[in-house]
N, C-alpha and C positions, 0 to 999 in steps of 0.2 A: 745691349747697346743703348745709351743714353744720350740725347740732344739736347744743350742747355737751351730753353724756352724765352720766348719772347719777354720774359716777365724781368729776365737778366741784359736786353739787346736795350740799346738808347736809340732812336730812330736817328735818318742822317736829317743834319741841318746846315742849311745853308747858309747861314747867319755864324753860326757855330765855328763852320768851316772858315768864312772869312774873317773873323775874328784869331780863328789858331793861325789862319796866313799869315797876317798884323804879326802876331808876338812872336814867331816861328826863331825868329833871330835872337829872341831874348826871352829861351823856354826857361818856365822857374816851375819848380816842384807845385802841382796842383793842390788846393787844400783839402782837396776827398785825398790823398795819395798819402798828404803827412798825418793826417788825420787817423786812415787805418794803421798805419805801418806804427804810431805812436799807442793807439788801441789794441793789436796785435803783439806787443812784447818789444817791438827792432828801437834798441837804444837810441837817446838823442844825438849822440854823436853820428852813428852812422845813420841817422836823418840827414843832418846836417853837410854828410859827408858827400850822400847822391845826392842836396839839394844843391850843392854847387856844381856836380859834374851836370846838371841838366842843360845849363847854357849850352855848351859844345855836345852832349851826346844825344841832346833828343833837338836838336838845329836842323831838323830835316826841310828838305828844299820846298818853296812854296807850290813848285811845280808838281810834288808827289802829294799835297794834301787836295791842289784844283782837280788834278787825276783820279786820284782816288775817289772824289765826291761821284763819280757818274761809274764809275764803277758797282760790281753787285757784292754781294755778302763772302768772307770770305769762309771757305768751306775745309774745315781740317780735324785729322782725326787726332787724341790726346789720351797721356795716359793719366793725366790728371780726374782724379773723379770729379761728376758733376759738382756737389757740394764745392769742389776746391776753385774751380771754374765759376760758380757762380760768386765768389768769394773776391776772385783779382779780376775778372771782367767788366764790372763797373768803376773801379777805380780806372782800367786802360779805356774808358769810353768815357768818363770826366773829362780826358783830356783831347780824346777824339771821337768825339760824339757822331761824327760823319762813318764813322768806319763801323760793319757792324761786321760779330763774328759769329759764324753757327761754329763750335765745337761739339765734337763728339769722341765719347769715350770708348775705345776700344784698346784691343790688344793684339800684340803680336801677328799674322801674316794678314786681321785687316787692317790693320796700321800701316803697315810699311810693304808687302809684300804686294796686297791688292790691287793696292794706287798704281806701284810701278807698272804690275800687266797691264790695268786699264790705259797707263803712258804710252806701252809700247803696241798698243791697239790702235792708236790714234784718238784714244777717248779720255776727259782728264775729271774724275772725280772726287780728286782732292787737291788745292794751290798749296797745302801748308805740306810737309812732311817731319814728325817729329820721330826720336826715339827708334832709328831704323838702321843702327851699326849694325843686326846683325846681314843686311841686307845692302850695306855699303857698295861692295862689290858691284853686286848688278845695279846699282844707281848712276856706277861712275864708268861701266862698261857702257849704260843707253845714254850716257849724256844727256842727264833727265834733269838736272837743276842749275838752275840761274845763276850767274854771278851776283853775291851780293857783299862786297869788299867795299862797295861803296858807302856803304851803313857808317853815319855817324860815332854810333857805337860799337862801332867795326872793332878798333885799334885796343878798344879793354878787354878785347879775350884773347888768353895766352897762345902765341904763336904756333904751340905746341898740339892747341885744342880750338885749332879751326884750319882750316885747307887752305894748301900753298896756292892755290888757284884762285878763292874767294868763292866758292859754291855751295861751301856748308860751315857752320861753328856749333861747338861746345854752347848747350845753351844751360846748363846745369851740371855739376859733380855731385855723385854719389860713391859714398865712401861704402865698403864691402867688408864687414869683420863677422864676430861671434857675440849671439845672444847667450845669455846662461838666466837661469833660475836659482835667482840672489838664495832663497835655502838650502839648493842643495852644491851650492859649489863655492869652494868658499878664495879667495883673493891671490891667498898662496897654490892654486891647482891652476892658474889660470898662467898661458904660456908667454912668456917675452917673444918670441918669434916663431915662425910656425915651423921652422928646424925642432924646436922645444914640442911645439904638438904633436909630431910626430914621432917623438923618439920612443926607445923601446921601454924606457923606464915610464912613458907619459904618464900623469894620474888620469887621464883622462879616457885612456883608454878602454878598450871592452865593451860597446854598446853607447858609451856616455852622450858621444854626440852624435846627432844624427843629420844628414847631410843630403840635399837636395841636386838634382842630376843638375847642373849650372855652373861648368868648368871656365863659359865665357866671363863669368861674373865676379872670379878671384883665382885661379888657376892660372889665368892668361898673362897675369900680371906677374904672377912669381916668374913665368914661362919665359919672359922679355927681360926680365931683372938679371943685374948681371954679375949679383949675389949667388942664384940658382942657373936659370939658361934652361934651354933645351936639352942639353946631356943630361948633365943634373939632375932635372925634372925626369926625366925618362928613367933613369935608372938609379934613384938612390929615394928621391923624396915621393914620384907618386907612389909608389911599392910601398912603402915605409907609409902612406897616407892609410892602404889599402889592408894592409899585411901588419903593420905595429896597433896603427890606432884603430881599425877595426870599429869604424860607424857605421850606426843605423845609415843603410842607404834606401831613400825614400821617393816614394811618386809625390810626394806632396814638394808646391812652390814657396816659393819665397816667402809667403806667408803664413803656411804653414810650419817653417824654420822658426819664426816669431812665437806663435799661438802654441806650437807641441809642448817645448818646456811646460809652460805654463800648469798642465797637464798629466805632467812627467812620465810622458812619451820617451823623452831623453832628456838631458841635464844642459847641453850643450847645442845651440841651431846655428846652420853654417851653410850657405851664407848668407849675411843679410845685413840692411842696407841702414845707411845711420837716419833717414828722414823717415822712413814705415815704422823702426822701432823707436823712436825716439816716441811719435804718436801712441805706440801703445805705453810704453813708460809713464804717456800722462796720466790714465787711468787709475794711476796707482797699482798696476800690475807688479812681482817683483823680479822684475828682469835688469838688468845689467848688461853691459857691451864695452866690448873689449878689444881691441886692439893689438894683435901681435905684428913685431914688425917683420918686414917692410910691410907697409899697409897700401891693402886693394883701393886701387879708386879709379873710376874712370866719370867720361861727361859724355850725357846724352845728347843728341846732334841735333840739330833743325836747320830744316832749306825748304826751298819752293822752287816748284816743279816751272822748267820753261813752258814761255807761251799760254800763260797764265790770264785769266781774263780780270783777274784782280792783283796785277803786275805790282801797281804802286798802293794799295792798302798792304799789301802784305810785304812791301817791305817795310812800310811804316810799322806795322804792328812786331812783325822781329826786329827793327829796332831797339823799339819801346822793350820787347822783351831781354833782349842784352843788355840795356842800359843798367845802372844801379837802380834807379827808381823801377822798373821794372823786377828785377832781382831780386831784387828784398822784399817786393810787394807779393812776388809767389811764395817765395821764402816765407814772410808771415801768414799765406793763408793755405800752404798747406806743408810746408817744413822741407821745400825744395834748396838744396845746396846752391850759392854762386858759383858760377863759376868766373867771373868777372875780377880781373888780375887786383883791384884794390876793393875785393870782397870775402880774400882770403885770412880770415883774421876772427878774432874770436870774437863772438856775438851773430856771426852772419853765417854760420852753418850749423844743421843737428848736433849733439855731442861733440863737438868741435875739441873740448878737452879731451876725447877718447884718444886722437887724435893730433892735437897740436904738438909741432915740435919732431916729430917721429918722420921716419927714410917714408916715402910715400912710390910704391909702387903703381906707375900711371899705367892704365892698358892705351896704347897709341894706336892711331890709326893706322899704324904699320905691323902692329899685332895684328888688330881686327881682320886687315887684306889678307897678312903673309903665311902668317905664324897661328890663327888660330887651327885651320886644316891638318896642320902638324900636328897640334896639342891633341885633334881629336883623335887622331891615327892611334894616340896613345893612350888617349883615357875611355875612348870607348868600350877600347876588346878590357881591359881593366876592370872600369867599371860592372860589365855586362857577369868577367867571369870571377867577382865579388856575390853574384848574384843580383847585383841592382835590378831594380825595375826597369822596365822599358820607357 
């Protein structure tokens, strides 16, 4: 576990503060903001593109930056690593220099699972909550997060990828396909849709790929689609997943899906996520990513916990993080997808070619609640009597 250091925090200023009050009605892209994002790769156009929506999406009220000043730090956990943190958290304190943030880097139940017991104890150890769909459920069972539909930047994420209530959004898309190892697989093995991976002819079959237990992360999506469905999935394609194509089934995560190829542990990694491999692709490693359709995608959530003692920084700061300018600023410093409905377009996501143009199977928040339980009822005993790991 990692805490990004004082050396990354801008102290608050109250001078600062009333100065962002002054211009708050006529917010323009900061020149640290255009500065990294033109340093960082993110085309002129789509500069120019979040430097107009700033007027109206970062127009937050004067009364949440006066709030905010006498407020304390705000305290949230991230799956962002430090490096990527320390990267886009000067640029978000260029422009509010009053707001300061401790992040911290964790995973999985102390992310998302911790915070809520500490909630339902009466104790609150984190105001932010990100990256916590698999935990959805008991979020929205304790009635543990605020409304914030009032966000300027509310109205640019897709209706589909924030709650009808206003207490949580989409604050990134991650796309879900197949790495391979550009030597040994060559263009023509590689399947159009994942009906083709799975068939009994596949080339891919036998060992080639090897597959990591994470049914939530491109299973769920075929499972909702209304190409495959629940029947479908249950009796014709997992079998056919389990039984034709015959993958390495591995304890190793997501990362290790990436790094095995490499290696030639197997030829083929599944699945994984277009902003991790894109990162290692820079290296010059020779991997490749692939898309078969419909393609997996879903978006990670962020809200804040009621009764928050840093009520109005934090929604200042998820503002700023839904905005474009916010978006593209993570996006250039560590290859996080928008999800921001005019940041759907090429330039402004990982391999976006992998991708553009193709049926996009979204996992919704009506999977997540309803339908994941089911999927597991069926890929578990599956999985387990494939021999997977535990």
């Amino acid at each position: 576990m990692r805490t990004i250091r004082e050396d990354v925090r801008l102290a608050c200023s109250v001078a600062a503060l009333l100065a962002a009050a002054a211009t708050t009605a006529s917010a323009e892209m900061t020149e640290e903001a255009r500065a990294f994002l033109s340093e960082n790769g993110i085309g002129d156009e789509l500069i120019a593109q979040a430097a107009a929506a700033t007027a109206s999406e970062l127009d937050v009220p004067a009364e949440w930056l006066e709030q905010a000043a006498a407020e304390g730090a705000i305290d949230f956990s991230t799956n962002d690593t430090s490096e990527h943190v320390a990267e886009w958290l000067p640029v978000f304190n260029a422009r509010y220099p009053e707001i300061e943030i401790i992040a911290t880097e964790t995973s999985g139940a102390a992310r998302a699972v911790q915070p809520l017991l500490a909630y339902n104890s009466g104790q609150l150890v984190r105001h932010i909550v990100v990256s916590f769909e698999g935990s959805l459920p008991d979020y929205l069972e304790a009635d543990a997060l605020e409304e914030i539909d009032d966000l300027p930047a509310w109205e640019g994420i897709p209706e589909d990828r924030r709650a009808a209530d206003g207490t949580f959004a989409g604050m990134q898309n991650t796309t879900w396909c197949l790495v391979y190892n550009q030597d040994r697989v060559t263009q023509e093995e590689l399947p159009a849709t994942w009906w083709d991976l799975v068939a009994e002819d596949s080339p891919l079959a036998g060992g080639r790929v090897g597959a990591a237990n994470r049914a939530q992360l491109w299973t769920l999506n075929l499972w909702t689609h209304p190409d495959y469905g629940p029947e479908r999935m249950e009796n014709e394609f997992l079998p056919a997943f389990f039984n034709n194509l015959q993958p390495q089934l591995r304890a190793e995560g997501v990362g290790g899906m990436i790094n095995l190829p490499l290696v030639g542990e197997f030829d083929v990694g599944l699945p994984t996520p277009n902003d991790e491999t894109w990162e290692m692709m820079q290296t010059g490693a020779p991997l490749g990513w692939h898309c078969p359709e419909p393609v997996p995608q879903y978006f990670n959530l962020i809200g804040m916990f009621r009764n928050s003692p840093t009520h109005y920084s934090s929604k200042v700061f998820i503002n700023w993080l839904l905005s474009q300018e916010g978006q593209l600023v993570r996006l250039a410093a560590g290859g996080d997808g928008p999800v921001h409905r005019d940041l759907q377009i090429e330039g402004a996501a990982p391999l976006f070619e992998a991708f553009a143009g193709k049926d996009i199977a979204l996992r919704t928040i009506d999977g997540m609640v309803n339908e994941l339980p089911r999927l597991y009822e069926v890929w578990n005993p599956l999985w387990a009597a494939a021999g997977g790991p535990e």
